[in-house]
Residue frames relative to the residue before (quaternion, step in Angstrom):
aa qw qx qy qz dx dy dz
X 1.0000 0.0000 0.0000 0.0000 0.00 0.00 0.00
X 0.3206 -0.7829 0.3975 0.3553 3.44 -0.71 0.86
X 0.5112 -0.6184 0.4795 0.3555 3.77 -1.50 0.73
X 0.5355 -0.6313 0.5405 0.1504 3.04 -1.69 1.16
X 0.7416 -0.2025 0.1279 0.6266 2.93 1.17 -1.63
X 0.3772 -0.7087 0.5935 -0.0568 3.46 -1.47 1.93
X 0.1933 -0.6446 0.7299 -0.1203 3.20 -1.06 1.49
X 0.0379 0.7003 -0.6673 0.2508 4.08 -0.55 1.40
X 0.8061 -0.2951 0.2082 0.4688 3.53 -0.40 1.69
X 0.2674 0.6076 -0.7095 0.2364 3.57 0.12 1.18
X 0.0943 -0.6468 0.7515 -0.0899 3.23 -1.01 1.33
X 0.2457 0.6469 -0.7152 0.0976 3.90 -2.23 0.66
X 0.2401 -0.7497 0.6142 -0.0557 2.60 -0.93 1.79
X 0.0806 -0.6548 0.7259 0.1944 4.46 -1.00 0.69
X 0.8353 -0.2579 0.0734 0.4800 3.40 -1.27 1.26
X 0.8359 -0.2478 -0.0187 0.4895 3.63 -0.58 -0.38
X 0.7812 0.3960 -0.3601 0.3213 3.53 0.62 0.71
X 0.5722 -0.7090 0.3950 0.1175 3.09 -1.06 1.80
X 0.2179 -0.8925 0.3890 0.0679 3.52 0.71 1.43
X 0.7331 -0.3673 -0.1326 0.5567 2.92 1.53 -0.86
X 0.6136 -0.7578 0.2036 0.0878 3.82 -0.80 0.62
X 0.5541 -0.3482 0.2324 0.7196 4.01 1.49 0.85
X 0.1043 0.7557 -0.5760 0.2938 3.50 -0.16 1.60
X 0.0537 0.7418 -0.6419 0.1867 3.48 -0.09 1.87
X 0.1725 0.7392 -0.6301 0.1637 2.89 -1.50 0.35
X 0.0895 -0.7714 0.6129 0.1461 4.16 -0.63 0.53
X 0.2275 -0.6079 0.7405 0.1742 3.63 -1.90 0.64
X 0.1965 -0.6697 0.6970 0.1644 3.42 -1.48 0.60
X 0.5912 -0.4307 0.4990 0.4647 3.26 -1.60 0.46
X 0.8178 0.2533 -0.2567 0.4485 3.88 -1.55 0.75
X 0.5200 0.6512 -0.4133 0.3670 3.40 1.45 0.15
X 0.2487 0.7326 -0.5656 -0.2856 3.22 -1.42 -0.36
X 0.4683 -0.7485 0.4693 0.0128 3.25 -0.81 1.48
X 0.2060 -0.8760 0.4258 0.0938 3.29 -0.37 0.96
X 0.2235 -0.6769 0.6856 0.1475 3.93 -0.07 0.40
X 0.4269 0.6760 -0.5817 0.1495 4.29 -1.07 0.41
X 0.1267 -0.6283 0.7125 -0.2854 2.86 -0.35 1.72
X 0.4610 -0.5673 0.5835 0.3539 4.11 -1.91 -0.29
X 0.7602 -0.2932 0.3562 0.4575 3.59 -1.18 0.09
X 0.8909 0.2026 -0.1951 0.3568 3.21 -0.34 1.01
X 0.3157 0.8737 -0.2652 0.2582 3.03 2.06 -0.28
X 0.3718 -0.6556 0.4909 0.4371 3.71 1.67 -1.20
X 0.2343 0.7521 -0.5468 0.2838 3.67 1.34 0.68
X 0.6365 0.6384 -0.1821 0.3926 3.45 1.11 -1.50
X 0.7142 0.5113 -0.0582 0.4746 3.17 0.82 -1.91
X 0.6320 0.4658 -0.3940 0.4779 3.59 1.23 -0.31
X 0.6960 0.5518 -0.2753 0.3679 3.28 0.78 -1.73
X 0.5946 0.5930 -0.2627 0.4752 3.71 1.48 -0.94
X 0.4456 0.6857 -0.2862 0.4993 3.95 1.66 -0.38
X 0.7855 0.2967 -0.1374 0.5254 2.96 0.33 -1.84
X 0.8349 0.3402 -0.3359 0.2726 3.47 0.41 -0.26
X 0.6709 -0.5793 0.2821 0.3670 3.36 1.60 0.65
X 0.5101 0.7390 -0.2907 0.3303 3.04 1.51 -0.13
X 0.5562 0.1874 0.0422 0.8086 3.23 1.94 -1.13
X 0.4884 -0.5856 0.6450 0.0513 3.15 -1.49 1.69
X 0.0462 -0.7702 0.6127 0.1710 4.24 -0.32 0.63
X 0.7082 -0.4888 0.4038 0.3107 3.41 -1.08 0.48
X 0.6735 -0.1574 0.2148 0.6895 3.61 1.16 -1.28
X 0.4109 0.6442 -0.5725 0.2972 2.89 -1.46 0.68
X 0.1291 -0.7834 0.5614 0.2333 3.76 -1.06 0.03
X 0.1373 -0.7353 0.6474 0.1466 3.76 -0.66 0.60
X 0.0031 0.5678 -0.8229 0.0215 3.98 -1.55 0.53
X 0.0554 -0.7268 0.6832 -0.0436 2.56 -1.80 1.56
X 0.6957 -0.2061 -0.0921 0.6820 3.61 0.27 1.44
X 0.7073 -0.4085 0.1877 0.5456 3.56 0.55 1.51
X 0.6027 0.4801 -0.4880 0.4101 4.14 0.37 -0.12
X 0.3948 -0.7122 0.4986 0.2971 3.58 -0.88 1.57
X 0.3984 -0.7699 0.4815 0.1292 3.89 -0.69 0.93
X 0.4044 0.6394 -0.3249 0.5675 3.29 1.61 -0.39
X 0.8726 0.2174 -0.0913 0.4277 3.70 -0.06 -1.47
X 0.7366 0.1261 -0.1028 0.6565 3.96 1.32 -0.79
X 0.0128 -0.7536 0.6520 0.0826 3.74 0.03 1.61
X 0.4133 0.7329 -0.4810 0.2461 3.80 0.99 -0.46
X 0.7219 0.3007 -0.1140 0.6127 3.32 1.01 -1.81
X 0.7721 0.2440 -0.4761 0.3429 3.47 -0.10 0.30
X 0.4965 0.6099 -0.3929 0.4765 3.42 0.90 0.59
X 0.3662 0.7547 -0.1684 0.5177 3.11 2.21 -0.33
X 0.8798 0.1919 0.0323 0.4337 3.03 0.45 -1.66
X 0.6360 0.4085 -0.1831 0.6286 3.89 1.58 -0.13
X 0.4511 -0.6421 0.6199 0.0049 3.37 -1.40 1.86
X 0.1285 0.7838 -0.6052 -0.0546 3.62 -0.96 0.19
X 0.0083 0.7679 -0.6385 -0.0511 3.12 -1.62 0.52
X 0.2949 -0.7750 0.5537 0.0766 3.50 -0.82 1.78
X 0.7509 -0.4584 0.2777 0.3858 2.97 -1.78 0.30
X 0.7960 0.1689 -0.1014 0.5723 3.89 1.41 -0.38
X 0.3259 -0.6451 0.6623 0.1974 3.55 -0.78 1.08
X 0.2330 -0.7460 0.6223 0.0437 3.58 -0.74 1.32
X 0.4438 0.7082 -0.4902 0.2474 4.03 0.44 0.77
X 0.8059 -0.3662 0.2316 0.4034 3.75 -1.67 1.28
X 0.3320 -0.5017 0.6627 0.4459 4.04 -0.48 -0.16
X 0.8058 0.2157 -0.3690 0.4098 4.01 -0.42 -0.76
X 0.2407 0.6445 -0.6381 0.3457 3.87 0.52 -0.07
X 0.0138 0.6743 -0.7235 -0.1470 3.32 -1.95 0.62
X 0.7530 -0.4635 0.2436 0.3985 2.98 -1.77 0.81
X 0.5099 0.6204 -0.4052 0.4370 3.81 1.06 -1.14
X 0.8194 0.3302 -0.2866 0.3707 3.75 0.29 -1.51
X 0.5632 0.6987 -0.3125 0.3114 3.32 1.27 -1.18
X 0.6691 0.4261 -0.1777 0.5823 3.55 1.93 -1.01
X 0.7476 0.1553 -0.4037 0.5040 3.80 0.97 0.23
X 0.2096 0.6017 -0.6747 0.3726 3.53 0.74 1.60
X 0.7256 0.3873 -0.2454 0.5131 3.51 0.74 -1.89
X 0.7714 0.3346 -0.4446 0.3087 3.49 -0.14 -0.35
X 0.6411 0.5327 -0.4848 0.2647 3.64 0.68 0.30
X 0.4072 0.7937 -0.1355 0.4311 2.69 2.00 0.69
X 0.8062 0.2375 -0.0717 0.5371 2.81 1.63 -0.84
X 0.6275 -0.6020 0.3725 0.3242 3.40 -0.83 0.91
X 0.6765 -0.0812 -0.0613 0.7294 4.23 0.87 0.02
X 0.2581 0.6782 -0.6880 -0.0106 3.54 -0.88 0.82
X 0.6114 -0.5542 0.4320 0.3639 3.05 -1.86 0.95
X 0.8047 -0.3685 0.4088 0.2226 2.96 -2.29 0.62
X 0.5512 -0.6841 0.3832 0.2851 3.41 -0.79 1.50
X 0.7185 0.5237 -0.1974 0.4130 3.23 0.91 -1.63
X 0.6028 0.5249 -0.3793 0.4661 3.64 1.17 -0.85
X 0.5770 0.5618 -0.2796 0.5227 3.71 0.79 -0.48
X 0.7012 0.3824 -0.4102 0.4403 3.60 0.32 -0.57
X 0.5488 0.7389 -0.1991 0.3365 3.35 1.22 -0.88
X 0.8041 0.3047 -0.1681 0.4821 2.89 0.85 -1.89
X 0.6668 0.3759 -0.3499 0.5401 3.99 1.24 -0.13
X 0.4591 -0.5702 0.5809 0.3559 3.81 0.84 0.50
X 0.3761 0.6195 -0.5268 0.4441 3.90 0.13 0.67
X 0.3733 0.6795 -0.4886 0.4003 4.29 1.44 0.35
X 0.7576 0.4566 -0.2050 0.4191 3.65 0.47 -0.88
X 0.6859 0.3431 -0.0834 0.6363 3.50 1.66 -0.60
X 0.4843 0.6861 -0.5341 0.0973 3.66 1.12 0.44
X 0.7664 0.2328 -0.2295 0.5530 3.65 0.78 -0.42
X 0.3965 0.5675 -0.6019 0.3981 3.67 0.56 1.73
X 0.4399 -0.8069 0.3660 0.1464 2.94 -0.89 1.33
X 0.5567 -0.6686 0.1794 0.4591 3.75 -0.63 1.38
X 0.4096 0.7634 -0.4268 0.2594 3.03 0.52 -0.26
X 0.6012 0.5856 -0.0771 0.5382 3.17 1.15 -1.84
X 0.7364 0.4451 -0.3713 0.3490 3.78 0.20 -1.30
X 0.5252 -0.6139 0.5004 0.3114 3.66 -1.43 0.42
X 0.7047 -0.4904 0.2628 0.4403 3.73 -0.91 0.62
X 0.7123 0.3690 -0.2750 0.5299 3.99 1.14 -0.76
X 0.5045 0.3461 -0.4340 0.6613 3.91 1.26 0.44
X 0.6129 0.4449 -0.5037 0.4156 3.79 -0.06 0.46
X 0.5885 0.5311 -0.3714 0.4834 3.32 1.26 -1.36
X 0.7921 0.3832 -0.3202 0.3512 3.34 -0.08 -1.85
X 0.6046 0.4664 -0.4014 0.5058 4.12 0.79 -0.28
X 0.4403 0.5313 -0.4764 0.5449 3.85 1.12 0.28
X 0.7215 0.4866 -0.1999 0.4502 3.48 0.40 -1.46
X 0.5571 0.5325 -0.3714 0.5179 3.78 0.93 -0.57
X 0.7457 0.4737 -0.2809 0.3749 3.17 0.27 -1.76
X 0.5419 0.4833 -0.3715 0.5786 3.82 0.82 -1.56
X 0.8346 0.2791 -0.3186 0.3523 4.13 -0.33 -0.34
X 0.4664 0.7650 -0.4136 0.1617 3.23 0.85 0.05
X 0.6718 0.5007 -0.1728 0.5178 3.43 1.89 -0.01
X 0.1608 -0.9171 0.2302 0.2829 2.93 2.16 0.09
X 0.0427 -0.9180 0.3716 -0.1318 3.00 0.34 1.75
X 0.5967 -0.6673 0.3896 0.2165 3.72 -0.84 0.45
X 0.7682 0.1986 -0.0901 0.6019 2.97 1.46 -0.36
X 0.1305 0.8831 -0.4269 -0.1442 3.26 -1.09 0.35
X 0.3904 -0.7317 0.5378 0.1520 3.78 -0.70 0.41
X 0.0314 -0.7813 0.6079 -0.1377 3.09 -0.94 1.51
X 0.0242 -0.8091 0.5871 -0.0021 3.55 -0.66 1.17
X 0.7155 -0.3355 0.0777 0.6079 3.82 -0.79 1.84
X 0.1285 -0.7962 0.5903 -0.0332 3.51 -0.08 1.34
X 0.5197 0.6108 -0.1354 0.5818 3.31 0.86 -1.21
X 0.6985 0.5837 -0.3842 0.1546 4.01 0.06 -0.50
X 0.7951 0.2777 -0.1325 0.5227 3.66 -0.12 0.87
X 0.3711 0.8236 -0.2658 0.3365 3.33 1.49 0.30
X 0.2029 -0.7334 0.5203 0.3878 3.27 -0.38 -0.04
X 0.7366 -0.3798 0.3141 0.4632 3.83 -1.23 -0.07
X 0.5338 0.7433 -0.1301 0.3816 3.11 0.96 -0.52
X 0.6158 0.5440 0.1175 0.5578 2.86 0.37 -2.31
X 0.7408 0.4076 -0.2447 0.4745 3.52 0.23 -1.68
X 0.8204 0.3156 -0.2911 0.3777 3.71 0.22 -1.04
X 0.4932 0.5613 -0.4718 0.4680 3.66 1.13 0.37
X 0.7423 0.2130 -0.4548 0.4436 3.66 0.64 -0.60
X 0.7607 0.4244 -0.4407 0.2170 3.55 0.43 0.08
X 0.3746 0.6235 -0.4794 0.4911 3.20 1.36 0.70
X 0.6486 0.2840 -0.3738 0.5991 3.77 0.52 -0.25
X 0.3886 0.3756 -0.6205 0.5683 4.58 0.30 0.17
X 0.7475 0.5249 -0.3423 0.2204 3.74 -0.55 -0.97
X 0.6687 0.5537 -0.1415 0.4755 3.20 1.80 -1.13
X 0.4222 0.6884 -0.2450 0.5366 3.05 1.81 -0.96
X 0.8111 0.4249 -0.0729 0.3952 3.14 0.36 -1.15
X 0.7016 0.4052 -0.2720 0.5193 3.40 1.17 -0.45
X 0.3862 0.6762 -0.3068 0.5473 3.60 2.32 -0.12
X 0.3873 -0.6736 0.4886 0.3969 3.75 1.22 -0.63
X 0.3595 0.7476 -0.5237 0.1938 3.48 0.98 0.29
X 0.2363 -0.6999 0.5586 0.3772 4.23 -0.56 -0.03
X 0.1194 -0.7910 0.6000 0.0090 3.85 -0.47 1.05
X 0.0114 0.7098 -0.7036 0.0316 3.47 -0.67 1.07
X 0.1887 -0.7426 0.6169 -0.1802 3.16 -0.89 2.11
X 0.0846 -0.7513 0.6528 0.0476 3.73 -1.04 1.25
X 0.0977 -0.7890 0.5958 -0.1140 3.23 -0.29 1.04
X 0.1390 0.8193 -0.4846 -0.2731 3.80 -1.67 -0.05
X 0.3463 0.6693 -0.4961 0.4313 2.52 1.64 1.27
X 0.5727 -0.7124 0.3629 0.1812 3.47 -0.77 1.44
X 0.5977 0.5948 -0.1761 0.5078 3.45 1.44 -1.33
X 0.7103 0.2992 -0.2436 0.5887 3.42 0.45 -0.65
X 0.6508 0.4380 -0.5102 0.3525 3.40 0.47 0.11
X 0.7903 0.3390 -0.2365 0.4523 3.24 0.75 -0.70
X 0.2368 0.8226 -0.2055 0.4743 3.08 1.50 0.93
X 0.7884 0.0837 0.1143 0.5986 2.89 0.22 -1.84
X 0.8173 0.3580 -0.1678 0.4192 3.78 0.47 -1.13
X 0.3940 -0.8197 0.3764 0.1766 2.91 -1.47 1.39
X 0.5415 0.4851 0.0501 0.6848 2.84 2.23 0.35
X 0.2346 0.8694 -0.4344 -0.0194 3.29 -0.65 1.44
X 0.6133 -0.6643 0.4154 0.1002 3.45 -0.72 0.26
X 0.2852 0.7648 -0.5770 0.0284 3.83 0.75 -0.04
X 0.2073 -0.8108 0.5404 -0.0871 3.32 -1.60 1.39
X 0.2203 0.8737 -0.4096 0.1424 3.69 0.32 0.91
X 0.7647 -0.2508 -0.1005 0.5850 3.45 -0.18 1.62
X 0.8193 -0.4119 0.0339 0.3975 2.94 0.06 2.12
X 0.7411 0.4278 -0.3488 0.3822 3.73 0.82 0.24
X 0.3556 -0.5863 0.5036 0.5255 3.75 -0.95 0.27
X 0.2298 -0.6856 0.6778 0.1330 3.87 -1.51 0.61
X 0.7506 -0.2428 0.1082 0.6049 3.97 1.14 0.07
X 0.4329 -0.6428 0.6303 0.0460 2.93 -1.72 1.63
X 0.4860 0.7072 -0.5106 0.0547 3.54 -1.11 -0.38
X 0.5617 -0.5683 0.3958 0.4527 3.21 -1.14 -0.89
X 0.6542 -0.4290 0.2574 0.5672 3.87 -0.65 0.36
X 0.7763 0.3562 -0.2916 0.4307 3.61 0.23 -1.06
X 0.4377 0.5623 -0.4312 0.5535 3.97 1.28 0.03
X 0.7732 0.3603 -0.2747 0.4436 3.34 0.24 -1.16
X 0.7738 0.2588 -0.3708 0.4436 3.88 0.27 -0.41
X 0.4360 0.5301 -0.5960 0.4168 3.97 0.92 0.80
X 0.4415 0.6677 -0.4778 0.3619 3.51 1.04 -0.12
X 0.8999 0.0929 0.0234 0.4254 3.06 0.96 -0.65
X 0.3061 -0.5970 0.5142 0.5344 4.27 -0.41 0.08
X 0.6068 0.4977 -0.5330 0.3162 3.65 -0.40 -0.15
X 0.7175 -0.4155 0.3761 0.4136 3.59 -1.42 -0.48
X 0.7485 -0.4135 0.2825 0.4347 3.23 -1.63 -0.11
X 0.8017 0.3716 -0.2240 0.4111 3.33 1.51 -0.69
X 0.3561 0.5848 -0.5594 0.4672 3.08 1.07 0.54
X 0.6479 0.6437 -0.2076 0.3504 3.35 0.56 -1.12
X 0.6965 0.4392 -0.0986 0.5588 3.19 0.91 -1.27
X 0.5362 0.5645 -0.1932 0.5970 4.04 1.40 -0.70
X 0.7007 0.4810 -0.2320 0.4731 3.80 0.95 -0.91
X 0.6895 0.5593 -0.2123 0.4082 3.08 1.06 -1.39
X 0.6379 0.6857 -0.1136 0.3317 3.23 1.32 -1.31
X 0.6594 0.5951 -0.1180 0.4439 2.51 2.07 -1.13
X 0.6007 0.6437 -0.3432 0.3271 3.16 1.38 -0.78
């Protein structure tokens, strides 16, 4: 399947610490790829690589084949993102907050089709302030799509949720995915990884320590996925 988005020895280092360390790895379109590492792992410090956000010492990023390194314009073009905080006005509404980003983009989709597709109709002109923590997320997820991109980037998306809350925004990642989108998701909650991603990643002081799928990764071992994933870390 072809990659959406390629990660080839991305390495960044802040004064004397090696944040992270030749970090490869590929997303296909319909993928979602999990990054899950603990707090501090360089989950953050990658996703902040690929998205231009942080300059890496070395490495190459492609985002639908456009080298991000040399044209971040166009690959910034083609790749959605959601961080760990949506940084919007308290009275902003979700309606305006979505024709801020699209006057941004050169063809963005249709305001109203967006409210729809994140259930975000009943709350379009309530101000964020107002919205509950899993209507902030899913109006993250709107906003990150509002250029209808091929890729996207999710950082602990899921954090601070309630159970609830939590399985609403990852029911719409899932949709994403069944949309053919390539979703590269950092996560360190174990459950949702093996959850949502068909593909995982484990990351532990800035290196990958094993790739696979969930059920690959917990034959590593008789215990669970998180034992597994706790061992690996360990290494």
């Amino acid at each position: 399947m072809t990659a959406l988005i390629a990660v080839k020895g991305l390495s960044r280092r802040f004064g004397a610490v090696q944040a992270i360390d030749r970090i490869s790895f590929e997303v296909a379109a319909g993928e979602i790829f999990g990054l899950l590492g603990p707090n501090g792992a360089g989950k953050t410090t990658t996703l902040e690589c690929i998205l231009g956000l942080t300059a890496p010492d070395a490495g190459q990023v492609e985002i639908c084949g456009i080298d991000a390194r040399r044209a971040p314009r166009h690959a910034r073009e083609k790749i959605g993102a959601v961080l760990q905080t949506t940084g919007l006005q308290d009275k902003i509404t979700a309606r305006e907050a979505l024709k801020l980003f699209a006057a941004f983009q050169g063809a963005p989709l249709k305001i109203d089709a967006l409210l729809q597709r994140f259930g975000l109709v009943e709350k379009a002109d309530a101000a964020f302030e107002s919205l509950s923590g899993g209507q902030k997320q899913r109006l993250a997820l709107a906003l990150a799509f509002v250029g209808d991109p091929q890729a996207l980037v999710l950082d602990e998306p899921t954090a601070g949720l309630d159970p609830q809350m939590r399985r609403e925004v990852q029911d719409h990642i899932g949709v994403l995915k069944d949309k053919g989108c390539a979703v590269l998701l950092a996560t360190h909650d174990m459950h949702e990884a093996e959850k949502l991603c068909d593909r995982i990643a484990v990351i532990a002081r800035g290196r990958i320590v094993a790739t696979g799928t969930p059920h690959e990764l917990a034959a590593q071992s008789s215990g669970t996925l998180e034992d597994v994933i706790l061992q690996l870390g360990q290494r």
